[in-house]
C-alpha positions in Angstrom: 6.6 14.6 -12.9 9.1 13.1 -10.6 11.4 15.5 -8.5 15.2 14.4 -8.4 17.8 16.2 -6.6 15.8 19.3 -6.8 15.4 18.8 -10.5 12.0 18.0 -12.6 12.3 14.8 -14.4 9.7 13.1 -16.5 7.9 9.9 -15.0 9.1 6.7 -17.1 5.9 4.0 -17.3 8.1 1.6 -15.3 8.3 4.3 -12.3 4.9 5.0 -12.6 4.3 1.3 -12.0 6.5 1.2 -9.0 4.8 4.6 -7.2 1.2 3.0 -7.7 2.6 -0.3 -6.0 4.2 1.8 -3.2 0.7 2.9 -3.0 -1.0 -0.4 -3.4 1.7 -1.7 -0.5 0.8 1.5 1.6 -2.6 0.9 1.7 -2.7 -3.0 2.1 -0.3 -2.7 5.2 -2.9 -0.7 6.7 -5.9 -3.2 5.9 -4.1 -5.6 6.9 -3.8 -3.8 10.0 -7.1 -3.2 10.3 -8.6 -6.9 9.7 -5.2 -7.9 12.3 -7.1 -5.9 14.9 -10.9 -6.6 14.1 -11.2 -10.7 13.3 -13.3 -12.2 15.3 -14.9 -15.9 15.6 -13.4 -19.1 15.8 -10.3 -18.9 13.4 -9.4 -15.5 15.7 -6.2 -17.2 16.6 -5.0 -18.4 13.3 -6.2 -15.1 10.9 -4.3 -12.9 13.8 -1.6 -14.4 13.5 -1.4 -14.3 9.4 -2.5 -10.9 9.3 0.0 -10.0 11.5 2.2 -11.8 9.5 0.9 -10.5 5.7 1.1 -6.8 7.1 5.0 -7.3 8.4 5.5 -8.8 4.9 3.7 -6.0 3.2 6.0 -3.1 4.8 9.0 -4.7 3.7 7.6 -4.9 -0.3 6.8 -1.4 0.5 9.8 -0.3 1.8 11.8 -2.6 -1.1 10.2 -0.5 -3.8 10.5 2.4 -2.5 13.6 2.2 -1.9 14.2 0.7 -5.9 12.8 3.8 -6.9 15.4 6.1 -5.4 18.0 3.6 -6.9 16.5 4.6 -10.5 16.1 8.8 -9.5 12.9 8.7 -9.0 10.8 9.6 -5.6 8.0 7.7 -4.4 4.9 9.5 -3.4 4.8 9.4 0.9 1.8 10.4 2.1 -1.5 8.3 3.0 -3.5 11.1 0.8 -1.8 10.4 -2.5 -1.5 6.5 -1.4 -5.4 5.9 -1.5 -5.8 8.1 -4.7 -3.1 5.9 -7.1 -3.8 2.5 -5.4 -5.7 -0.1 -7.1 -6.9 -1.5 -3.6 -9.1 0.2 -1.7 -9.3 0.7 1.8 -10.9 -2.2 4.5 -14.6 -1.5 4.6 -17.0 -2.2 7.5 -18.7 -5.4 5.7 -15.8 -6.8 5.4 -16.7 -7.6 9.5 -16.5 -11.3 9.1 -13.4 -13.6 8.6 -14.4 -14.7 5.6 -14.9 -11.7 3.4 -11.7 -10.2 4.8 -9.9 -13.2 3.4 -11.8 -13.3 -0.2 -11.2 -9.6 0.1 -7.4 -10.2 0.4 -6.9 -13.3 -2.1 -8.9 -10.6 -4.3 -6.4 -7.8 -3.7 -3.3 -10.0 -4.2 -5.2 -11.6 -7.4 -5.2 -7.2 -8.4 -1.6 -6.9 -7.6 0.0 -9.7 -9.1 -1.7 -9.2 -12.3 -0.1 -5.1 -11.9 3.0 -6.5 -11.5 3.1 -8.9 -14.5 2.7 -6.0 -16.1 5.5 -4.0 -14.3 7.7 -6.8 -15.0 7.5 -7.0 -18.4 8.2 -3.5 -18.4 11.5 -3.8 -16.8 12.2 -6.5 -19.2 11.9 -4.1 -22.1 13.8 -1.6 -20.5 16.8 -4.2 -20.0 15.9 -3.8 -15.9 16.6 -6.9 -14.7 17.0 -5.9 -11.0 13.4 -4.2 -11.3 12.0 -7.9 -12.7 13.7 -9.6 -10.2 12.4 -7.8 -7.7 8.9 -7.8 -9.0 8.8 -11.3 -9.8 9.9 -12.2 -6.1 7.3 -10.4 -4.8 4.4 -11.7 -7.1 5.8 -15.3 -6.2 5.3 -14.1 -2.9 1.5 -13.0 -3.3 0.7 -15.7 -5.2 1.7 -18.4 -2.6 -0.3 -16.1 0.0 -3.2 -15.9 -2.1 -3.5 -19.9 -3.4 -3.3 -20.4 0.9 -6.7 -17.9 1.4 -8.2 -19.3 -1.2 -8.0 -22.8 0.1 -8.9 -21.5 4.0 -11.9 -20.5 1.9 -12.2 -24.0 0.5 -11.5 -22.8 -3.4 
């Protein structure tokens, strides 16, 4: 159930699918985050600074989706609790210490997303939502790019 205006309204699939990506943006900003402040080696410099740049790119896809949600009624979930219990991603882990697995860790994640919001758009498209596509599709176009640029740091 999704509370509007102090009123009860039923969850719609496509909402659904928008609330677990607020939650799959909430807790990727945070790993993000976490690998911008614990890279180490000799590619320090250059993962820093696309961290840095991935997690400032992150709160703005969260923040758009949100923010689509209230457009269509509905209220996005807002706490960190509810984030890591309807996110697809999981939280950074402590073997993920070396520059390497945090990158195959994140070209996995966005690999986990974009596939989530293929889905979502194709949802919108049924329901005649073409903002909601739009918006999706931008910011798979986005992940994608992102992820094809890991994978070839990675030399894949």
């Amino acid at each position: 159930m999704i509370m509007v205006n102090s009123t009860i309204t039923k969850a719609s699939p496509l909402t659904e699918m928008l609330d677990k990506q607020v939650a799959n943006f909430s807790v990727l900003y945070m790993k993000l985050h976490n690998y911008h402040w614990y890279v180490k080696g000799e590619n320090f410099f250059t993962l820093h600074i696309k961290f840095e740049e991935l997690y400032t790119e992150a709160t703005l896809h969260l923040d758009t989706i949100a923010e689509r949600m209230l457009s269509l009624r509905a209220v996005p979930t807002a706490t960190l609790k509810e984030h890591l219990q309807m996110a697809s991603i999981k939280e950074a882990k402590k073997t993920e210490s070396d520059a390497s697995s945090m990158v195959k860790q994140l070209v996995d994640d966005f690999t986990m997303i974009c596939a989530e919001l293929t889905e979502g758009i194709e949802l919108a498209e049924d329901n005649k939502d073409q903002p909601t596509a739009d918006m999706l599709i931008a910011i798979r176009s986005s992940l994608e790019k992102h992820s094809w640029m890991l994978a070839a740091y990675l030399g894949k």
